[in-house]
Structures are given as C-alpha cells and as structure tokens.
C-alpha positions in Angstrom: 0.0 0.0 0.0 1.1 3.3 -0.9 -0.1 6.6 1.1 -0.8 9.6 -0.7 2.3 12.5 -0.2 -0.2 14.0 2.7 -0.3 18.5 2.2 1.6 18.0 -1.2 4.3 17.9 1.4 3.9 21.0 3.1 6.1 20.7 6.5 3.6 20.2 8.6 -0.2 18.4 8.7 -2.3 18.2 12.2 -5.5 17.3 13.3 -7.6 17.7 16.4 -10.6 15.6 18.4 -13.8 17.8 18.5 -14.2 16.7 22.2 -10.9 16.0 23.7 -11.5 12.9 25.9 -11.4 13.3 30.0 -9.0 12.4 32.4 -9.6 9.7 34.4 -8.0 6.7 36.9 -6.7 3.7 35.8 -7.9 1.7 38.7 -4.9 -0.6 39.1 -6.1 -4.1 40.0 -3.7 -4.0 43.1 -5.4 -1.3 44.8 -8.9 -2.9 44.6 -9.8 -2.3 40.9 -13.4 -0.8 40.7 -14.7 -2.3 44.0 -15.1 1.2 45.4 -17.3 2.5 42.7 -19.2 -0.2 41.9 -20.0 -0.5 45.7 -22.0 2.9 44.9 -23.0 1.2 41.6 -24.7 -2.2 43.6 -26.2 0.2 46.1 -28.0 1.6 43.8 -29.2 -0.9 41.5 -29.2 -3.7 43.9 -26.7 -5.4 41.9 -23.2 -7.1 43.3 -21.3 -5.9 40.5 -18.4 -4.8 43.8 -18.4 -8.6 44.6 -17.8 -10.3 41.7 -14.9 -7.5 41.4 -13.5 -8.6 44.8 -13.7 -12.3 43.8 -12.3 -11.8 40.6 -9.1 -9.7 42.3 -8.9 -12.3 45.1 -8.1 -14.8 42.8 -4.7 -12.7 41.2 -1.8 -13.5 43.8 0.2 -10.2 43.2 -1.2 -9.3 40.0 1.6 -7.1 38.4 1.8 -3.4 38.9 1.1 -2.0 36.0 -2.9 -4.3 35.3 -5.7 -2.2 35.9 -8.3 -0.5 33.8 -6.7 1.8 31.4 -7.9 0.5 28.6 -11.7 0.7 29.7 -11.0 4.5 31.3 -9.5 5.3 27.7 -12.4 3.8 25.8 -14.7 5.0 28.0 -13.2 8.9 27.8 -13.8 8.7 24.4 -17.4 7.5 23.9 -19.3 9.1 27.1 -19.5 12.4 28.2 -17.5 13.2 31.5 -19.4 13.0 34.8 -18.7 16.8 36.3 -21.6 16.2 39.1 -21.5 14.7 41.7 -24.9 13.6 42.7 -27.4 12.9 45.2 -29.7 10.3 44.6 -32.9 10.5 47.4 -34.1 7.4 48.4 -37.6 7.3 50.1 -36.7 4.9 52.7 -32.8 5.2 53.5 -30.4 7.7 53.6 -29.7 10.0 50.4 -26.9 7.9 48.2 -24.0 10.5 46.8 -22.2 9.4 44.0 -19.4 11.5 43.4 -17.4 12.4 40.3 -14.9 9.3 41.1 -18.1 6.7 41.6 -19.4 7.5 38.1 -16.6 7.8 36.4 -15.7 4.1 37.6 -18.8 2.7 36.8 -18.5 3.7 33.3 -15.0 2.7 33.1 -16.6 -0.9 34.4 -19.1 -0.8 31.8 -16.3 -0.4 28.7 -14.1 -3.5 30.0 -14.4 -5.4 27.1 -15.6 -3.3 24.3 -15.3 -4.6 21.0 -12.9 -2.2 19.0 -11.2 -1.8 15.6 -7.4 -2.7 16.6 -4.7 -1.5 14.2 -1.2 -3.4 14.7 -0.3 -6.5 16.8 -0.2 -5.9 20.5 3.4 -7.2 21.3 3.8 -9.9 24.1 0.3 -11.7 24.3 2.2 -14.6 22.9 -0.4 -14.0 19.6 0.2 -12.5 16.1 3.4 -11.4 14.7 4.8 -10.2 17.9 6.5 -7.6 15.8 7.5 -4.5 18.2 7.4 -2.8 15.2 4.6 -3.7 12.8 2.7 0.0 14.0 5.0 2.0 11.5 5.1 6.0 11.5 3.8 5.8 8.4 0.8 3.5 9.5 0.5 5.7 12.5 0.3 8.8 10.7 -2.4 7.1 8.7 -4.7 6.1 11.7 -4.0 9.9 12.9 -5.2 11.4 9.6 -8.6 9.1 9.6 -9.4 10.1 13.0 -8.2 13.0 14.8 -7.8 15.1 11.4 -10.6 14.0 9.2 -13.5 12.4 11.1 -12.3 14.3 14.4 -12.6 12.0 16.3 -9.5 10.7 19.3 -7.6 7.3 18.8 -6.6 5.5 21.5 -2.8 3.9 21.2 -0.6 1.8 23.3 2.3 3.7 24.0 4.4 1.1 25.7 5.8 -1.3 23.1 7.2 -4.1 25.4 5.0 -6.9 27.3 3.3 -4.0 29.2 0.0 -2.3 28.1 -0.6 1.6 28.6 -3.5 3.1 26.5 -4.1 6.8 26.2 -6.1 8.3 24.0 -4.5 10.9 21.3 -7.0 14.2 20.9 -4.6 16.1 18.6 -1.4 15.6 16.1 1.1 17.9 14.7 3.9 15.9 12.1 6.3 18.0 10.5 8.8 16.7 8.2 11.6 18.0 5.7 12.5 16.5 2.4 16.0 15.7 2.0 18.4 18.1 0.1 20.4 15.7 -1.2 18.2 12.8 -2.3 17.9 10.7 1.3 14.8 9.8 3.3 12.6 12.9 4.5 12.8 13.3 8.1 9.5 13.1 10.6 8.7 14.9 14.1 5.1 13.3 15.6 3.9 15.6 18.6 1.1 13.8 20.1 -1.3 15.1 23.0 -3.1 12.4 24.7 -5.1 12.2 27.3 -3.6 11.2 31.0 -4.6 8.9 33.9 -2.0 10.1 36.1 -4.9 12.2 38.3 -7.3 11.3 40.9 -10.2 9.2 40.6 -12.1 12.3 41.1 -10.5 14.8 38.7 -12.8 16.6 36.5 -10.7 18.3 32.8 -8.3 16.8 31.0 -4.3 16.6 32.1 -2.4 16.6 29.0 0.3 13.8 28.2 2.8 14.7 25.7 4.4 12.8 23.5 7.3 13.5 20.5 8.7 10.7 18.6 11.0 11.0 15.1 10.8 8.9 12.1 12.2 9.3 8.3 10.4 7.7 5.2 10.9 7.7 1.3 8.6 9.2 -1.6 8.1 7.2 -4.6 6.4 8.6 -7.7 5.0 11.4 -5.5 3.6 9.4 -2.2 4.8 7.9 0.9 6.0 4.8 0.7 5.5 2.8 4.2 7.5 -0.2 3.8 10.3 2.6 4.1 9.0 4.5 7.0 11.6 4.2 10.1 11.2 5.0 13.8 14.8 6.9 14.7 16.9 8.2 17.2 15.1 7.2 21.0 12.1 6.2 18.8 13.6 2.9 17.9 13.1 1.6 21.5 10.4 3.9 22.2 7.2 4.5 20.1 3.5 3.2 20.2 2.6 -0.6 20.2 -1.0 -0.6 18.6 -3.7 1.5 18.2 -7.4 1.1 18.6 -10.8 2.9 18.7 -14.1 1.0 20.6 -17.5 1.2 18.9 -19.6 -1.5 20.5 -19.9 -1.5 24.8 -19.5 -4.4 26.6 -18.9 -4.9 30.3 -16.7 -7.8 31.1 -18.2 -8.1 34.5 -21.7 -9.7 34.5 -23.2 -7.5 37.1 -23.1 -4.6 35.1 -25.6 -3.2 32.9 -24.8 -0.1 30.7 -28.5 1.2 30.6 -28.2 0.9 34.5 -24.3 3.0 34.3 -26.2 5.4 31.9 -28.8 6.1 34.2 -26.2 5.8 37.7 -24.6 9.0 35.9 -27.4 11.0 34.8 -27.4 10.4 31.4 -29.7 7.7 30.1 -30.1 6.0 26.7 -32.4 7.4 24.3 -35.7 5.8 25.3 -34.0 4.1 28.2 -36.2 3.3 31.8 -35.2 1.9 35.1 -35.8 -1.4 33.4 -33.8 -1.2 30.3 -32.3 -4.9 29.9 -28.3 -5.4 29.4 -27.7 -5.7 25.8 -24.6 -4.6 24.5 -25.1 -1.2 22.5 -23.1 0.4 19.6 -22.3 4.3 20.6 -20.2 6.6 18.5 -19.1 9.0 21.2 -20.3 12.5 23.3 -21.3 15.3 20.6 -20.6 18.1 22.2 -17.8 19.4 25.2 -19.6 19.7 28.3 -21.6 17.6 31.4 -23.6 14.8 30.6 -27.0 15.6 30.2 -28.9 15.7 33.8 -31.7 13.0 34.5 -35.2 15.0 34.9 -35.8 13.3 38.1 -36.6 15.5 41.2 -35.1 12.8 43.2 -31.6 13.9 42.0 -29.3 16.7 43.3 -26.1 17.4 41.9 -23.2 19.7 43.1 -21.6 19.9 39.9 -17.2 20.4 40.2 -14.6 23.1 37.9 -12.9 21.5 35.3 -9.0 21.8 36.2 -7.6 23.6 33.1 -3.8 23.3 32.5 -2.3 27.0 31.8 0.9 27.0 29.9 2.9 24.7 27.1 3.0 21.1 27.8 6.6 19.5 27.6 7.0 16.3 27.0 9.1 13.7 29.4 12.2 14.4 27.2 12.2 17.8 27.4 12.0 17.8 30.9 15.5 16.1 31.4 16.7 18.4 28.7 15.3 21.3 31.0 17.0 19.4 33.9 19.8 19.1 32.2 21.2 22.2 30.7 23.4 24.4 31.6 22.9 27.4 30.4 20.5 30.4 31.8 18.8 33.1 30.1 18.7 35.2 33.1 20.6 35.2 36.2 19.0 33.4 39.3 20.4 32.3 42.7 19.1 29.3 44.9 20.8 27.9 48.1 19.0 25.3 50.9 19.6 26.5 54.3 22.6 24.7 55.3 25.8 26.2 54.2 27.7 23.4 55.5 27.5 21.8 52.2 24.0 20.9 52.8 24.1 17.4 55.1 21.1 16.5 56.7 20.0 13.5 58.3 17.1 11.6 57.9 14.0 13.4 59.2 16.0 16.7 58.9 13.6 19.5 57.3 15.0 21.9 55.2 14.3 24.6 53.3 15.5 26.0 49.5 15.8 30.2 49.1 15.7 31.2 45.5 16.4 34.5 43.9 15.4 35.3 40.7 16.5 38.0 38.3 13.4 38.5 36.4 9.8 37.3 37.5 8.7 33.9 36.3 7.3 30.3 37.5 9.2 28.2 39.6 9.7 24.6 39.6 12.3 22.4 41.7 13.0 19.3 40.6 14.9 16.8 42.6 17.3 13.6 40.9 17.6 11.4 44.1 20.9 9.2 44.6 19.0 6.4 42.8 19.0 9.0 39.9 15.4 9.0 39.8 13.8 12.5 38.6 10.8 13.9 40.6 9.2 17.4 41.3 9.8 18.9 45.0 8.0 22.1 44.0 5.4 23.3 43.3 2.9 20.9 45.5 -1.0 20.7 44.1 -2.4 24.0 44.7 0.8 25.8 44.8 0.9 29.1 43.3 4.8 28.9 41.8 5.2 32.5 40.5 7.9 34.3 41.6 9.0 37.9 41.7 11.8 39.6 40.2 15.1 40.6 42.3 13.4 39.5 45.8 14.3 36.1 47.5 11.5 33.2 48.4 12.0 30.8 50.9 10.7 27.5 50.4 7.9 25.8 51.3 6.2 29.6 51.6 5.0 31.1 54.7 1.7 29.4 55.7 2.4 26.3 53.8 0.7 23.2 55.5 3.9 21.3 54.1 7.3 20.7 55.0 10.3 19.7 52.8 12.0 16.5 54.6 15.2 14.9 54.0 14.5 10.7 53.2 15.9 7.6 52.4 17.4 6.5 50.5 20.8 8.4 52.0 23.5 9.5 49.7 23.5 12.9 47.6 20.5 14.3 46.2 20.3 17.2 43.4 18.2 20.2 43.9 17.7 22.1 40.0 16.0 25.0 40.9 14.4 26.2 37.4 12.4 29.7 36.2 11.0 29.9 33.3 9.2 33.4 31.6 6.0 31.4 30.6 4.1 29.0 32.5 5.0 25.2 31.2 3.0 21.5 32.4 5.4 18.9 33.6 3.5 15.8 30.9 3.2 12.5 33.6 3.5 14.1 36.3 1.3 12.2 38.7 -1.2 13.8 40.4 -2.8 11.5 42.3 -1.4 12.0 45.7 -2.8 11.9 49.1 -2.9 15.1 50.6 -3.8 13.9 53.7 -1.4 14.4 57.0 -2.9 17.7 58.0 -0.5 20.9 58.7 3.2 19.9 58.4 2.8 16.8 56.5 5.8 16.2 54.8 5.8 17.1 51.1 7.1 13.7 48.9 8.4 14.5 45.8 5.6 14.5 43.2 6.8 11.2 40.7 6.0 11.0 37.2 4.4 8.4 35.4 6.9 7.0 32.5 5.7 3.7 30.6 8.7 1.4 31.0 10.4 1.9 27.7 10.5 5.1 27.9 11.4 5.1 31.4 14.4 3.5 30.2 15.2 5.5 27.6 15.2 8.9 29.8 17.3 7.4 32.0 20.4 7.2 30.1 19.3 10.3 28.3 19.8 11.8 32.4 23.1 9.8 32.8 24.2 10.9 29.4 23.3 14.5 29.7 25.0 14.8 32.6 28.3 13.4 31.6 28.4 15.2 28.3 25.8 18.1 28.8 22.4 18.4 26.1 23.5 19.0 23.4 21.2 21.1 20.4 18.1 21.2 22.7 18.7 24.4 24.7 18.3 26.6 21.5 14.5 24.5 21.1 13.8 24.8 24.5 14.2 28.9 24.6 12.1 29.3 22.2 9.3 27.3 23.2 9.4 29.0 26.7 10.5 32.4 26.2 13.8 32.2 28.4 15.0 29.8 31.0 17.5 30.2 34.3 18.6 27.5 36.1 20.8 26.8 38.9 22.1 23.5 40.4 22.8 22.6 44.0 23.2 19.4 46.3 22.2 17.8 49.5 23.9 15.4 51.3 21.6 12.8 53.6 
C-alpha cells in the first residue's frame, strides 16, 4: 500500500478531536480495581457488581503493577461524556446515596471492559500474532492519525508502551512535521502527540495533558509515501506506540453490570431508556458536544456539579523535561541555596528549606534527581501558586504552607535544580494522584512521574548521558518554546 504524499508535502499536517477525551484513573487491580465505585454502583441498582470485582481480584496473587483499567478508562473517555456532578440520589426509605465524580466515572470505566474495537497493529507480548514491536509503522500511525483525529475528528486511543506491558491513552490532537531531504535521502519526521492522562485522581474533572514526541524518516516514490520505508529513529527505535485502537460496540466484562443501569447511575440515560432497560450490548459513536452529561429530569436527584482543572501554559514532554533538567545554560541570572551552608548534610528526618532569587519574574519549579538518579518534582505541591518575583528572595515551602520539605531515604546525595521559566509550562506524567492527607506539616514527597517502561528507560540514560556530556542542540528549542530559561544547580547530602 502506498499513502498519498499528505499537504503535497507542506512541513507540517495536524488534526484535532472535537471533544478532547477526559482524564480519568486507571484503577490498578492491586489497589482494589473498581470495588469502590461499583459498591456505589450495587447500592444503587441492587446489583453485586463490587463482589464479583473482589472475587475476581482475590483470585490474582500479586497481580503485576502496571494491570488495571486503562484501557476501559480510555475507551470510556472517548465515547461518554464526562461525569462533572457529583450527585445525590434521594431514596424514600434510606439515607440519600452520593455518588461522586470518582463513583461515576468508575462505573463507566466498568461498563467499557471489554468493548469490541477496531485494533490497528499486533499488541506485542500476548504470545499471539506477529509479535513484531514494530509492525505499527510511522507511516501507519500517521495514517490512523489522519482518519481520526484530522478527518472524522474524532480521538484514537494507542498503546504507548511497546514491550510486554500495556498503557493506553487516548490521542486528541497531532502535529507531524517533516523535511524533504536536500540531497536525495529519506525525509525526516517529528510526531507531537497530545493524549489524554490517567495520572490524576479518581475524582479529577478536565483533561491533564500527556505529551508525547517521537522522530521517524520515510521515502517518496512517484509522488507518495512509501510505508515499507517508514523508520522509527533516534530514542524512537526503543520507544514508540505498540498498537492503536478505537471502541464502537460496549461491553462490560463483568456480568453484574448493565450499561443502561451506568447510563442512568450517571445522569445520562439511553435514548428511550427506563429503570428497566435490559443489558444488551449497544453500539455508541461518542459524546457530541464538550460539556456535562445531560442531567436526568428526576426531582429525586441533586447534583453539586465540580470546575474543570484547566492546564495554563505549554506542555513539555518527558524528554524535554530532562533536557530542562539538564542544561546548563540560563537566560537570566537566578540564585538558589537550601539552608545549610555546611555543604547541605542533613540526616534523615531533617527539614530543610531551599531560598531562591530570581532575576526577572517567572514560574518556579524544583526538581529533585535522588541518589538512585530517579527524577521527581519537589515544587510546586497541588495548589501551589509557583510564580515568583523579580530581584526579591523566596523561601521554600512559603509562609503558611501546610507542608514541610524533609530529608529521606534512601541516603546518599541528592540534586536540587531550581528552574524559572518566563512562561508557565506542564510537567507531561506528572502524577497527580497524591494523598494530601497528613494535616498541617505533612511532609511534602516528591511529586513522581508516570513514564511507561520503555520510555522510562530511555530517559534514564538520556539523564546519565546528559549529565556526563551536557544536552547537546536542545537548549536553542527549548528557549524558544518557553521564552527564556535560568537554572541553577545545587546538592544535598543525607
């Protein structure tokens, strides 16, 4: 198969969902699956949809970390319309039943377990099919992205992991730029792809962006793509999607759960539907329109509904990050110390505190590379306002913060980058899902971020590369796409 030369090879071609799909939780199987929400689900339908969950999860011995629901959350972010209510459902003779944000959102994620789907590629290490890490080419990718997101609107959902492991997210908008060869060679790719995350709280209402940038060359013959020629390059060799996939008919894998009963649990019933619509499956082509799902006309039903979060500022993706990290250059002078000037040792249980200085006004982010060299953010915590001012020193955490910064295990030396940038950037896979419980003076962890394995591995010896060499060609790119960057670098001994 040949593909046509796509924008008679213009640099660039893009496309973009008409609904961007919602964030939502991927329900890993070793914190209890869906038992929580489809307790709310049984209570009220009178169904035991929770217990055949809690048998079915009894019977993995430590299931592996990374099964859970991601595939259903992804299929089901793309087909219903996002629960931004939660709701209180009046019973005449018990107690009113509230079913929060979290509680529908699982229950539809429950009800899209097994949908049937169109699957494009061979999922790699299922021990069926090819088992070809590579049979989703660029070229075959950019395809799928064209029929979708730029021509029928419409997200895909992709496996971005493309060892044994499985992580689906669902892509809401594409930009591939490319540049023909000078000398007669193959034409070289950049795919930017925004996806959808599940890094956030069960109860997060908006969509957290993922980012994701892979690189790719392919030939033209007689005026069109050829595919066979299409190459993943650079990091993208190890690192690039697995399959892609888009649901169309719902089906619940557990028995106990009826989708006309889900559809009604979140306010937004079948066309037609009553309280005793039966459990077939049913073909659905996705929400038409950004917003709530329709409220039920009951006056049984109150709902308190929640704000979307909405992500101000460009999204970077996990290789820019350690690029950011990395670099050593600043386009504006900054100064930031911790509060020890004895070379910064601390014990375990030791708080301390970091005091930055900044020439020029900007947003501030700490990031910490522990003695394991693992790379996590120290600051700013959820609900953090990070700007700072020009020419006048912060202390950090901030007055009246109900957080402390605390020296941990594992000991060794831990680095400190203290980073400003002019615009506002989000940190892709950074996982939000953290329990801010503790009260005042909890101790603030690190905020991790979610890297499939692969690329996990990749970024890695990107870090331990970067460091021994410095980045090299990416602090040019990185100006520009943030205005200006200062950066300073200091260490803590524990």
């Amino acid at each position: 198969m040949l593909l046509p030369a796509c924008c008679s090879f213009a640099d660039s071609d893009h496309g973009k969902a008409e609904v961007a799909p919602w964030s939502g939780y991927w329900w890993p199987h070793r914190d209890g699956g869906l038992i929580n929400p489809l307790t709310k689900y049984d209570q009220a339908t009178g169904r035991d949809a929770a217990g055949w969950e809690k048998e079915r999860l009894t019977g993995q011995i430590d299931p592996p970390r990374w099964h859970g629901y991601c595939h259903a959350w992804a299929a089901a972010s793309v087909l219903e319309a996002e629960p931004r209510s939660d709701r209180k459902l009046s019973r005449s003779s018990e107690q009113p039943l509230v079913l929060t944000v979290a509680d529908q959102k699982g229950a539809l994620t429950g009800a899209h377990a097994m949908d049937v789907a169109n699957v494009y590629g061979d999922r790699f290490g299922d021990g069926v099919g090819s088992e070809d890490p590579h049979d989703l080419s660029p070229a075959y990718l950019w395809e799928l992205l064209q029929l979708y997101v730029r021509d029928q609107r419409t997200p895909l959902i992709v496996d971005v992991e493309n060892g044994p492991e499985v992580w689906n997210f669902p892509v809401y908008a594409y930009e591939v730029q490319y540049k023909p060869s000078q000398s007669g060679g193959p034409t070289t790719g950049r795919m930017e792809l925004l996806l959808a995350d599940d890094s956030v709280s069960p109860g997060f209402v908006g969509t957290q962006a993922r980012r994701l940038v892979y690189h790719f060359t392919f030939r033209v013959v007689d005026g069109v793509i050829d595919p066979d020629s299409a190459q993943w390059t650079g990091a993208s060799r190890h690192d690039h999607p697995d399959f892609a996939w888009y649901p169309f008919v719902v089906v619940p894998e557990n028995p106990q759960i009826d989708y006309a009963e889900v559809r009604q649990f979140v306010g937004n019933p079948l066309p037609g539907a009553t309280d005793e619509t039966g459990g077939e499956e049913a073909e659905v082509t996705g929400p038409t329109q950004e917003g709530e799902a329709a409220g039920s006309a009951q006056s049984a039903i109150e709902t308190v509904a929640h704000v979307p979060t909405t992500q101000q500022g460009v999204v970077i993706s996990p290789t820019e990050l350690v690029d950011l990290y990395c670099r050593t250059r600043s386009g504006f002078v900054i100064d930031a110390t911790v509060d020890r000037f004895d070379g910064g040792a601390y014990r375990v249980g030791d708080t301390l505190q970091v005091s930055v200085a900044s020439e020029r006004r900007g947003y501030l982010f700490l990031l910490q590379e522990d003695t394991e060299g693992t790379l996590s953010l120290l600051y700013p915590q959820p609900g953090d306002d990070n700007r700072i001012p020009a020419q006048e020193r912060v202390w950090l955490p901030r007055a009246g913060a109900d957080y402390v910064f605390q020296a941990s295990w594992p000991t060794g030396v831990d680095r400190i980058k203290a980073v400003v940038t002019s615009n506002p950037i989000v940190l892709a896979g950074l996982n939000t899902a953290v329990d801010r419980s503790g009260g005042r003076h909890r101790v603030a962890s690190p905020l991790t971020f979610r890297w499939h394995p692969t690329q996990r591995r990749v970024l890695q010896r990107q870090l331990a590369l970067a460091l021994e060499k410095g980045p090299a060609g990416v602090q040019e790119q990185l100006d520009r796409r943030f205005a200006s960057i200062a950066s300073k670098t200091g260490a803590i001994a524990v």
